[in-house]
N, C-alpha and C positions, 0 to 999 in steps of 0.2 A: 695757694689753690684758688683759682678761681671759680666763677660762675658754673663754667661750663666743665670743671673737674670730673664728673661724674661719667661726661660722656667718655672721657679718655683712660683707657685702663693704663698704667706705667708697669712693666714687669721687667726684672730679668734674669737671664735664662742661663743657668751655663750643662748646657746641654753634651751631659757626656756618654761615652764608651758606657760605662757601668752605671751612672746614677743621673739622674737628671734631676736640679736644684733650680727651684723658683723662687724668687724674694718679690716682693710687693710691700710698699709703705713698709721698707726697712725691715722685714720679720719675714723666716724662709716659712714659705706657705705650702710647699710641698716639695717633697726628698724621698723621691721615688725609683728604683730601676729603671734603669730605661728598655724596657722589655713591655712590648703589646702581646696578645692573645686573640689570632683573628680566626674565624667560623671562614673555614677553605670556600663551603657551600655557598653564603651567602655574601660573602668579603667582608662582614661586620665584624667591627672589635666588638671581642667579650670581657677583656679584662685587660686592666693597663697597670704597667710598676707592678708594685706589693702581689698585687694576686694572679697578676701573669708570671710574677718569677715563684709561685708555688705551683706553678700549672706546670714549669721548665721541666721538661724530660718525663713527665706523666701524663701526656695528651692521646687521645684517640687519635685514630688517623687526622679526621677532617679539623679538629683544632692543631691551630699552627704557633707556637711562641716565635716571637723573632724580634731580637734585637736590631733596630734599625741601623745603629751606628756603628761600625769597627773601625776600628785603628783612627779613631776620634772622627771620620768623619761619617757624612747620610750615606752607607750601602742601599737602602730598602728606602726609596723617596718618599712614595703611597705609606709605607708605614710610620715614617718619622711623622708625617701631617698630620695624619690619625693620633701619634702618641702625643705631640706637641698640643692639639686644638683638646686631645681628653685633659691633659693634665693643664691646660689653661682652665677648662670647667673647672677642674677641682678645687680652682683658688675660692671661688666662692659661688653656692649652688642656690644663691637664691635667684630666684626666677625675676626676669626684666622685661620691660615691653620691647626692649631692642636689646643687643651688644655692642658694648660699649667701641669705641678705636681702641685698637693697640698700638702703645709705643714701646719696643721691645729690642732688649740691647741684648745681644747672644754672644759666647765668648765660643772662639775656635781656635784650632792646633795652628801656632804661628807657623809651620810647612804649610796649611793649605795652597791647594793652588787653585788659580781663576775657577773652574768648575765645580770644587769643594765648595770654595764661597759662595758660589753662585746657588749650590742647590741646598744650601742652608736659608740663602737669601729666602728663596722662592719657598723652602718648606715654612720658612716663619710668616710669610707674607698670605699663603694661602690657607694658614690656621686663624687669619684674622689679622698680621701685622697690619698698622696704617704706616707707619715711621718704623723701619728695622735699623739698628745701629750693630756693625761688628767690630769685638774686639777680640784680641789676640790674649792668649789663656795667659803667658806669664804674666803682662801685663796687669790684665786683672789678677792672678795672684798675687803681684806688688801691690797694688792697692790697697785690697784684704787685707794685707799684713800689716795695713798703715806706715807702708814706704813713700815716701814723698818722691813721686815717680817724675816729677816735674824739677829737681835740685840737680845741680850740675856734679851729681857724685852717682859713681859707679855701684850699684845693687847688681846681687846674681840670686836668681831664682830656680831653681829644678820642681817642677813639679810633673810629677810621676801620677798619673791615672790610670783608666781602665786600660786603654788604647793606646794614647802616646806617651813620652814623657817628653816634656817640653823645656830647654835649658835655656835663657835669655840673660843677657846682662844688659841692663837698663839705665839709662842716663838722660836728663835733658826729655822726656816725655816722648822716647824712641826707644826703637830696640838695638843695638849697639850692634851686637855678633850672637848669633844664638843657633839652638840644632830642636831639631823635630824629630825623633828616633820613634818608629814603631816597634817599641818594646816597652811593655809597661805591665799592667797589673794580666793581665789578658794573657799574656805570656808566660808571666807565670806562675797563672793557674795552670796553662797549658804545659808546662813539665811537670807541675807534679801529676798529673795524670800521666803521662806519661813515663814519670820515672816508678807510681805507683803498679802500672802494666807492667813496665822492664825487669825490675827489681821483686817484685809481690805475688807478679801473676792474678793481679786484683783490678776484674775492672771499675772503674768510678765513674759518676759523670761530672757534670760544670759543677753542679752544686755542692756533690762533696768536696771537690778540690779546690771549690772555694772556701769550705767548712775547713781543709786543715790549712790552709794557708794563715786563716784568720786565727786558727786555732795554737797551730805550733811554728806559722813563718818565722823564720831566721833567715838574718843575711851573713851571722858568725854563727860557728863552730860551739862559741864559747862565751855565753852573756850571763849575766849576772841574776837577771829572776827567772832561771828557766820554768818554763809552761811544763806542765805536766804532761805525759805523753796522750797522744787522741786517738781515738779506737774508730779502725774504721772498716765497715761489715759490706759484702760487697759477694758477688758470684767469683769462684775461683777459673782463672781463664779458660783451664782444660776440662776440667771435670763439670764446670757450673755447680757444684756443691760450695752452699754457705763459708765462709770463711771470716776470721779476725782480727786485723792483725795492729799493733800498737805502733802507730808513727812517735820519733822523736824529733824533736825540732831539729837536731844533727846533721839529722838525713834531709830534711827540707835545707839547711843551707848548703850542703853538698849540690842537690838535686839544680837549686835555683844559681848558685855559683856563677853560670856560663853566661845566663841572660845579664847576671846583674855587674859582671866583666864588660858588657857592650856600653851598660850605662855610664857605668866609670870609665869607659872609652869616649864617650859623647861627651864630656861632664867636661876631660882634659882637652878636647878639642874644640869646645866654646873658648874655655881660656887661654889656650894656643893664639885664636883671631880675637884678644883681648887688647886694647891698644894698652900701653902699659902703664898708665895715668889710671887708667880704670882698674887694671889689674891691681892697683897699688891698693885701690878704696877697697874692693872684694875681699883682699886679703886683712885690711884692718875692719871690715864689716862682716866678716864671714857667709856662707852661703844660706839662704833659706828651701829648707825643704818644704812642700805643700803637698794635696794629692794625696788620696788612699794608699798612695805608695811609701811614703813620710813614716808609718804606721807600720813595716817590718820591722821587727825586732833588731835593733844594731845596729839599720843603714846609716843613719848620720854618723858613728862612732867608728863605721867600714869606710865610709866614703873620706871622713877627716884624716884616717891614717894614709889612706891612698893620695889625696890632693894634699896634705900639708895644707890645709885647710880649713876652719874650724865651720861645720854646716849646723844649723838650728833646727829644729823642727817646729813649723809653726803649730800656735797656737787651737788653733782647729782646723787642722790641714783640708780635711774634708769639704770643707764648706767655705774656705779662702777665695777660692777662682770665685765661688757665687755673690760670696760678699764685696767683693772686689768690682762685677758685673755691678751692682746694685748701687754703688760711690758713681761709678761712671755714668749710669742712665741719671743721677741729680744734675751731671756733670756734665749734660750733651753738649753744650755750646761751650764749656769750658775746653777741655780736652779734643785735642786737634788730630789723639790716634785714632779715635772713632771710626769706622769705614761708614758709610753711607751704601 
């Protein structure tokens, strides 16, 4: 750290679908939604993360929640700048005679294309980046996991988020063969809502079907600590009289079944374009799961019997991609996948 340390803020970001993770000096400094809360009236944020996603689905007209990003990348440009440059304040709110530079590594779904990058670029640059660096999400989830991303041996990574799920086999400080599927956590919440309507006649909204996902999600039929069932109270579609009714995880893995068929469709067709040297390490390394997705009940034990595979679930899937970001921004001049 030199002299001039102080001027220069180092963060970085893995700014996702569902959650958005900042690390600085090694230690996540805030782990928030990524969901704003803007005043229609005046285009001011009122509230960002944590207390816009209590606002979700309880707002007056003229306040608005919106999530900038879907399907992992910036929908809402004005909003992500807004949610990025708040939750840059919240890393530390003491008061300075200036702002500091930022040098700021951001991790994105390795699909993006030029415009996706682009308007990540420009939303990090116009929250204050001076120096933006992009990396590609398995990527830094290898890192996070403390894979030596740079060894001439084959690593395969799934990490499942809000928005994408990102498949990569890694070798040699490149990405080998990999797939970008927009199906991921986002998806399905979005059946069980929907299978809750079809099946219940109950409507719900994001937040309770986020509640049983987290609550009773299964990816099998049949797992060994099953979750007690979740009671979930809602208006009945026809009548709009109160209703109750007891989800079992059973029914969430039925329900979620279809989507999580695509993934394991994705999963077999990264290792289809596997050259077979690499193929060989994967299958004596096994796969690593990362991603709030990591986190359903069974998928690693669903996915091993499907690929003849054996998949891990990392350590703290959650926060892999961000810790990962965070090795790379020490890393800039090391690591030659960095985007500029």
């Amino acid at each position: 750290m030199g002299l001039f340390s102080f001027l220069t803020q180092e963060i970085a970001i893995d700014l996702g679908t569902a959650n958005t993770i900042i690390i600085h000096n090694d230690k996540i400094v805030v782990d928030e939604p990524s969901i704003v809360a803007i005043d229609q009236n005046t285009k001011k944020v009122i509230a960002i993360g944590t207390q816009a996603r209590q606002m979700q689905g309880k707002t007056p007209d003229y306040i608005k929640t919106i999530r900038p990003l879907r399907d992992g990348v910036i929908a809402d440009f004005n909003a992500a700048e807004q949610m990025i440059r708040g939750m840059i304040k919240m890393i530390d709110n003491k008061p300075r005679l200036f702002s500091p530079a930022l040098k700021i590594v951001v991790c994105i779904p390795s699909g993006s294309t030029e415009v996706e990058l682009r308007a990540v670029r420009d939303s990090s640059e116009h929250a204050g980046g001076r120096e933006v660096y992009l990396i590609y999400e398995p990527m830094a989830a290898a890192l996070g996991l403390g894979i030596d991303v740079e060894a001439p041996e084959g690593n395969m990574v799934v990490d499942i988020g809000g928005g994408t799920t990102e498949i990569a086999v890694i070798s040699l400080g490149g990405i080998v063969s990999n797939k970008s599927i927009r199906i991921a956590g986002d998806d399905l919440t979005a059946d069980i809502k929907e299978y809750m309507r079809h099946q219940h006649n109950i409507k719900i909204g994001e937040r309770t079907a986020e509640d049983i996902k987290i609550n009773v999600g299964s990816s099998l039929t049949d797992i060994e600590d099953a979750p007690p069932d979740y009671i979930v109270r809602g208006p009945h579609q026809m009548t709009a009289l109160p209703i109750e009714i007891p989800v079992s995880y059973q029914e969430i893995a039925h329900c979620l079944d279809r989507s999580l068929n695509k993934v394991e469709a994705a999963i077999l067709s990264t290792l289809e374009q596997t050259p077979p040297e690499l193929y060989a390490d994967v299958l004596k390394n096994g796969v690593f799961l990362t991603g709030g997705g990591a986190l359903l009940r069974g998928l690693d034990k669903r996915l091993s019997e499907k690929t003849k595979i054996k998949f891990h679930i990392a350590e703290d899937p959650l926060h892999a991609v961000a810790r990962g970001a965070g090795i790379a921004l020490k890393n800039v001049d090391k690591f030659p996948f960095l985007m500029r």
